[in-house]
C-alpha positions in Angstrom: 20.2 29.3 9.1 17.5 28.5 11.5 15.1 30.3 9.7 15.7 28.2 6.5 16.2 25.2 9.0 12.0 25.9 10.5 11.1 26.8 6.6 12.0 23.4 5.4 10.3 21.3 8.8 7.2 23.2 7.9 7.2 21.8 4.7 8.2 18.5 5.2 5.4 18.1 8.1 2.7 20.2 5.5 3.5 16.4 3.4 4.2 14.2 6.0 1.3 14.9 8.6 -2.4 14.0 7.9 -4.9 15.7 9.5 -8.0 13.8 11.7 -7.5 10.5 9.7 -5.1 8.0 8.1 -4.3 9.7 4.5 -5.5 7.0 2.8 -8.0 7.5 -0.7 -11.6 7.3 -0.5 -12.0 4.2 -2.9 -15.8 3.6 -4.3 -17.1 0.7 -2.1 -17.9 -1.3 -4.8 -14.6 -2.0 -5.3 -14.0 -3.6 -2.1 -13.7 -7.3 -1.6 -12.4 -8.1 1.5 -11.5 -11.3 2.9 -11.6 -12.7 6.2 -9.3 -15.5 5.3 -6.7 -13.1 4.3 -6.5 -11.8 8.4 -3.4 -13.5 10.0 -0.3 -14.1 9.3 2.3 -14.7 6.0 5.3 -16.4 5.4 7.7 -16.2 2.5 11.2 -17.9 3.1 13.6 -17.6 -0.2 15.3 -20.4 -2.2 18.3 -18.0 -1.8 20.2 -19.0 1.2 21.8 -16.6 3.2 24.7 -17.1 6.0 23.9 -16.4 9.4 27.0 -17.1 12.2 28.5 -19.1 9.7 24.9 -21.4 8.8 23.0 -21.4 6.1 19.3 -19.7 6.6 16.6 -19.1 4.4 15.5 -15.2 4.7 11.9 -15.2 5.8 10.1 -12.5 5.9 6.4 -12.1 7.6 3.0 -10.3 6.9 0.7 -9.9 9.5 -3.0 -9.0 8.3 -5.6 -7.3 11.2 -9.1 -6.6 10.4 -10.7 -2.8 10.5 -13.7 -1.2 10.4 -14.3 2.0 8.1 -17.3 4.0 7.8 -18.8 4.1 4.0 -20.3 8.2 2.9 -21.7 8.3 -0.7 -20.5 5.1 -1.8 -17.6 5.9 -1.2 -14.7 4.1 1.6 -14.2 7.2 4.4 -9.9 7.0 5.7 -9.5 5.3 9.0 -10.1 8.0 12.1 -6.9 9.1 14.0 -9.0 9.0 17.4 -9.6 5.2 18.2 -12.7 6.4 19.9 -14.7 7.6 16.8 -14.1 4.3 14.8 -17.1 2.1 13.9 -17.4 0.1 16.3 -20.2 -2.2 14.6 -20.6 -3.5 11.2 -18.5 -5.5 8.5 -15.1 -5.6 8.1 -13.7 -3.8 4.9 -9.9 -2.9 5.4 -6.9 -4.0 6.7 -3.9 -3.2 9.1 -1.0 -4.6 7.9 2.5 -5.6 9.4 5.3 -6.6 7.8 8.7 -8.1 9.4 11.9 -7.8 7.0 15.7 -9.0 8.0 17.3 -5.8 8.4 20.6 -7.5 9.7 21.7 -10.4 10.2 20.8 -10.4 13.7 17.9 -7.5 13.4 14.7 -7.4 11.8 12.3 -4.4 10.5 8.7 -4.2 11.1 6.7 -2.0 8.6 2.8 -0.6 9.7 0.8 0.0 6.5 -3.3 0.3 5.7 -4.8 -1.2 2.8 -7.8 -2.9 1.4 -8.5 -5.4 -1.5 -9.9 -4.2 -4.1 -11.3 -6.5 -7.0 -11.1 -4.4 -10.4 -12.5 -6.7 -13.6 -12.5 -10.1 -11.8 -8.9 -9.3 -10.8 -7.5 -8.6 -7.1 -5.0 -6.1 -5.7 -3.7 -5.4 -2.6 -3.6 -1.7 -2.3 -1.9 -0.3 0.6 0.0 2.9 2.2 2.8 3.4 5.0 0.1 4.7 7.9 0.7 7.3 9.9 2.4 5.6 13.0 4.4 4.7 10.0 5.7 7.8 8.7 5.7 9.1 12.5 8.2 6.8 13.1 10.5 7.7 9.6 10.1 11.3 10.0 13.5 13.5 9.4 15.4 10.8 9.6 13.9 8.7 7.1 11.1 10.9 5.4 8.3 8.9 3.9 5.3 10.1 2.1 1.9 8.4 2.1 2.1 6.9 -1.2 -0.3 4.2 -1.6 0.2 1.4 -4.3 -1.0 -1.8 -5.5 0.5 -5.3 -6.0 -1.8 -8.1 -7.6 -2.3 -11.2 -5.6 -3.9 -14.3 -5.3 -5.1 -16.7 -2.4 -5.7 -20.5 -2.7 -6.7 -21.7 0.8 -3.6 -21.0 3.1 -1.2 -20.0 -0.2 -0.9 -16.4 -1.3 0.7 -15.3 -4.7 1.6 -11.7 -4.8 2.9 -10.3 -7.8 4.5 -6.6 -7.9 4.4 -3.9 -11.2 7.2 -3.5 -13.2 6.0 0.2 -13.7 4.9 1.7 -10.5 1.2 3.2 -10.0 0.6 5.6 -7.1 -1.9 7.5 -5.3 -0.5 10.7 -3.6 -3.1 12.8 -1.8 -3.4 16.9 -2.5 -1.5 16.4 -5.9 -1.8 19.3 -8.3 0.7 18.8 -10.9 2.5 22.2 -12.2 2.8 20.2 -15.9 -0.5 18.7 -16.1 -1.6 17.6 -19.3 -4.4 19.4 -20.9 -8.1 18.8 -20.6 -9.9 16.4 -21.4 -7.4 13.4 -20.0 -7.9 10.2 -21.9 -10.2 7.5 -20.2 -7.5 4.9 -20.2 -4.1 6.5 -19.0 -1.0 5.7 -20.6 1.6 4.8 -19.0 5.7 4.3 -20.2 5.9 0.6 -19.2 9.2 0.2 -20.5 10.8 3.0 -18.7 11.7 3.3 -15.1 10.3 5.5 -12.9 7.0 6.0 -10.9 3.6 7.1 -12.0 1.5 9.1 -9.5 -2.0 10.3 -9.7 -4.2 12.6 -7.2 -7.1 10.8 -8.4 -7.9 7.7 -7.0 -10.6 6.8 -9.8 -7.9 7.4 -12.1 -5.4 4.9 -10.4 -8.3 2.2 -10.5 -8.7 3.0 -14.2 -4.7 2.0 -14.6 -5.3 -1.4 -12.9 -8.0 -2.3 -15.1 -6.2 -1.5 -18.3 -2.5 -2.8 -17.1 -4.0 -5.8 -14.4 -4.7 -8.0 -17.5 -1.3 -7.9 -18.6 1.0 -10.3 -17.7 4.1 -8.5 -18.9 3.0 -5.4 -16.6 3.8 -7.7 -13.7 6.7 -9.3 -11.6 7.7 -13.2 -11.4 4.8 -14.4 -8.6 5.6 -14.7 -4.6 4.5 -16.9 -2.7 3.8 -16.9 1.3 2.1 -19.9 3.4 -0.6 -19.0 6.5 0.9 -19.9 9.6 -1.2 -18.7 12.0 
């Protein structure tokens, strides 16, 4: 048993554990659009109410936005370094670290580390984001999470941001080689079952930009809008 036991925590920690840097996808920089007004932090509070000790609340949950620094290599974005020390110090801002606070309880709440970066793909912005790995550090065995990174379309007017969710999920999943692969050539524009449930996941990240420029257009591909207020 405690071989199979140290069979299966190698394999878990073979998917779960990057190597030097954050396993995030090496976007083409032209893609990026990054905004410094986006850097602080969110606030969404339902219409729903919910009871608390017997009082009525609103659920509010926050999104904190930090500014980082990532080195670009043949037009392309590099992943954020593990070692602190060996990140640009210098230079434009191009990604973000994000943090986001959900009620877990009524008296608890949850507080989520992911990177992203905005990416603008035919005059249309996402939000494209992964748990990091402090992230999945602190989820590992007991709650395993992989570094799937995935997009939600949003918005900003001034201190008002509008994010809307798929209804079919994209994602990017590094090291994928898929046993039932389609056959060669794929098509330029993937197709994807929108009315079925499920996730899509690619190990290509130009293919994943080619799905939000076919699918970002379409307003039935997406969720009813949320919207959070800058606080601070």
């Amino acid at each position: 048993m405690r071989t199979l036991a140290t069979l299966v925590l190698a394999i878990l920690c073979a998917v779960i554990l990057p190597g030097c840097n954050e396993p995030e996808p090496k976007y083409r920089a032209d893609l990026l659009a990054f905004d410094a007004e986006l850097v602080g932090t969110w606030r969404h509070e339902s219409t729903d109410r919910v009871v608390v000790d017997g009082k009525p609340q609103r659920e509010v949950i926050d999104l904190k936005l930090e500014a980082r620094r990532l080195n670009i290599n043949g037009g392309r974005i590099e992943p954020e370094l593990l070692d602190e020390a060996k990140r640009p110090k210098s230079g434009p801002f191009n990604a973000y670290t994000g943090t986001l606070v959900l009620p877990a309880s009524e008296t608890a709440s949850e507080t989520i580390e992911f990177k992203g970066f905005l990416i603008e793909v035919n005059g249309i912005k996402f939000l494209v984001f992964q748990p990091s790995t402090k992230q999945m550090g602190i989820g590992h065995l007991g709650g395993v999470v992989l570094p799937i990174h995935q997009a939600i379309k949003i918005s900003r007017n001034g201190d008002e941001l509008t994010f809307r969710g798929p209804r079919t999920r994209i994602a990017w999943l590094p090291d994928v080689q898929w046993l039932d692969a389609p056959p060669e050539p794929l098509p330029e524009e993937p197709e994807l079952k929108t009315d079925a449930p499920g996730i899509h996941i690619t190990g290509d990240i130009d293919r994943f930009v080619a799905a939000l420029k076919k699918y970002g257009p379409r307003e039935d591909f997406w969720e009813k809008p949320t919207v959070m207020k800058k606080i601070k």
